[in-house]
C-alpha positions in Angstrom: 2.6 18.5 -15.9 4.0 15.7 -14.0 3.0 12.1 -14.2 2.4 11.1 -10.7 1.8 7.3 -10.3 1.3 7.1 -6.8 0.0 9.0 -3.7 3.3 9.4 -2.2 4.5 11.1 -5.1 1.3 13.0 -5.4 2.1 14.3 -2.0 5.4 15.0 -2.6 4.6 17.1 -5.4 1.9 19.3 -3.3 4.4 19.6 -0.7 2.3 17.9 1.6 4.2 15.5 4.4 2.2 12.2 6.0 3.2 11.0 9.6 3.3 7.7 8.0 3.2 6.5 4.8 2.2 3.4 5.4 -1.4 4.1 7.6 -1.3 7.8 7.1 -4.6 8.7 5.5 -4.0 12.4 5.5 -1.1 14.8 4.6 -0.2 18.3 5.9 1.4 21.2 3.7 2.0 23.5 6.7 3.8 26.3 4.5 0.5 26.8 2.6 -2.1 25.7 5.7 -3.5 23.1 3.2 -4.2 19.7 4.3 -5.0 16.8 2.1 -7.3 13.9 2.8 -7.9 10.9 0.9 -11.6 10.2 -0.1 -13.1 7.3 -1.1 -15.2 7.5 -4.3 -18.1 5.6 -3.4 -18.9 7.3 -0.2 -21.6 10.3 -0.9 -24.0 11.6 1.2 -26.9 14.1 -0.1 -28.5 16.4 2.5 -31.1 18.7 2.7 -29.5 21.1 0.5 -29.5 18.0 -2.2 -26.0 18.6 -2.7 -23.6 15.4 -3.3 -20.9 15.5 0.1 -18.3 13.1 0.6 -17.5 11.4 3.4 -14.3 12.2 4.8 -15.0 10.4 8.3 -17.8 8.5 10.2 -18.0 7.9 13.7 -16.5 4.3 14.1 -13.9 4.5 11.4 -10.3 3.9 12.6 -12.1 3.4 16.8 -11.8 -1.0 18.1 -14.1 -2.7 19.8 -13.0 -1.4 23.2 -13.4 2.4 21.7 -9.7 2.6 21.2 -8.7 4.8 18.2 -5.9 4.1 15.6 -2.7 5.7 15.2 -4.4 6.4 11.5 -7.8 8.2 13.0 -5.7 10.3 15.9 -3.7 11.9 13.0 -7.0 12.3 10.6 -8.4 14.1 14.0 -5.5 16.2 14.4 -5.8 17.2 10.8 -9.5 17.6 10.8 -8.9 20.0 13.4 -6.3 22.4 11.4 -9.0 22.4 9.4 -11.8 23.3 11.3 -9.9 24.8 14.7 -7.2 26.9 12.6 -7.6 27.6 9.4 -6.5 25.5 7.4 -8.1 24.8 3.7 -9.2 20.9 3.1 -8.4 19.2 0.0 -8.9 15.8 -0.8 -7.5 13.2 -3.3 -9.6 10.2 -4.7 -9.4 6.6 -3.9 -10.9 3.4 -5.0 -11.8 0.6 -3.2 -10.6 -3.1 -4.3 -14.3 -4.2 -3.0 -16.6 -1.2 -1.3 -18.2 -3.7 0.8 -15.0 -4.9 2.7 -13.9 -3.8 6.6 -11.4 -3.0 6.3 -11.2 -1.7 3.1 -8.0 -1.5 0.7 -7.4 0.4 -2.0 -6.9 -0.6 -5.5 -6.0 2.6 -6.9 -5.1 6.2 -6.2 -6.4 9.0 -8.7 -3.4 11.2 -9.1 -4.4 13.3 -11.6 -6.5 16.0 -9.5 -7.3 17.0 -6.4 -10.5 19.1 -5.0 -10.7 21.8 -2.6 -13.2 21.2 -0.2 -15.9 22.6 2.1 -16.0 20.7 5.2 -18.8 20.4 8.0 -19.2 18.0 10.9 -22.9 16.7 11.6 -24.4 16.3 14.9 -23.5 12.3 14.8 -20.1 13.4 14.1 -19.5 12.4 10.3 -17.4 14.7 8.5 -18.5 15.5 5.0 -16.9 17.2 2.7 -18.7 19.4 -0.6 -16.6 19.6 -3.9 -15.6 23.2 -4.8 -12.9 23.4 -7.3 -11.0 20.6 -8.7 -7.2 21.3 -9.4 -5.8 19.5 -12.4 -2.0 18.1 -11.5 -1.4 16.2 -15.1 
């Protein structure tokens, strides 16, 4: 197994491409309709079902003060939507935060050794969460 230090080489080695590697917070294996989303560690939701969800978007993230979204949220929507509009299986990858309390946040560290398939479902206020199904050991 490899020892990946980095997301960009964790990508690489799923075969998964970013539009950006510098604000991209998704990547796209279109050979194997996978997509893979980075998700922070700290952000769970239960619901009803008192299951443990993460939060892969909420409303406001990536949108400015005049309701302008970032070149960073247009691509997570046009991923989120392979997902949920064709087919495609979500998978996510697990970040830190240097300080969960900061807006914007940055990240400290990238877990490379794993990734998770997910099940994805957008609520009514339009939060995407995703539930943990099987986790896929890279190293």
């Amino acid at each position: 197994m490899p020892n990946l230090e980095n997301r960009s080489q964790l990508l690489d080695y799923l075969g998964a491409k970013q539009r950006n590697v510098v604000w991209s917070w998704c990547a796209v294996n279109n050979e194997e309709k996978k997509v893979y989303f980075s998700v922070w560690v700290d952000k769970k939701r239960k619901l009803d079902d008192n299951k443990s969800y993460y939060v892969f978007q909420e409303p406001g993230w990536g949108i400015d003060e005049t309701g302008t979204a970032s070149p960073a949220r247009r691509d997570h929507d046009e991923k989120l939507a392979l997902v949920f509009d064709q087919g495609y299986e979500a998978y996510g990858y697990f970040i830190v935060a240097e300080d969960p309390t900061a807006e914007p946040r940055k990240i400290a560290e990238t877990r490379t050794g794993f990734v998770f398939s997910f099940d994805l479902r957008r609520l009514a206020t339009g939060t995407v969460l995703g539930l943990p199904k099987t986790r896929i050991n890279i190293r």
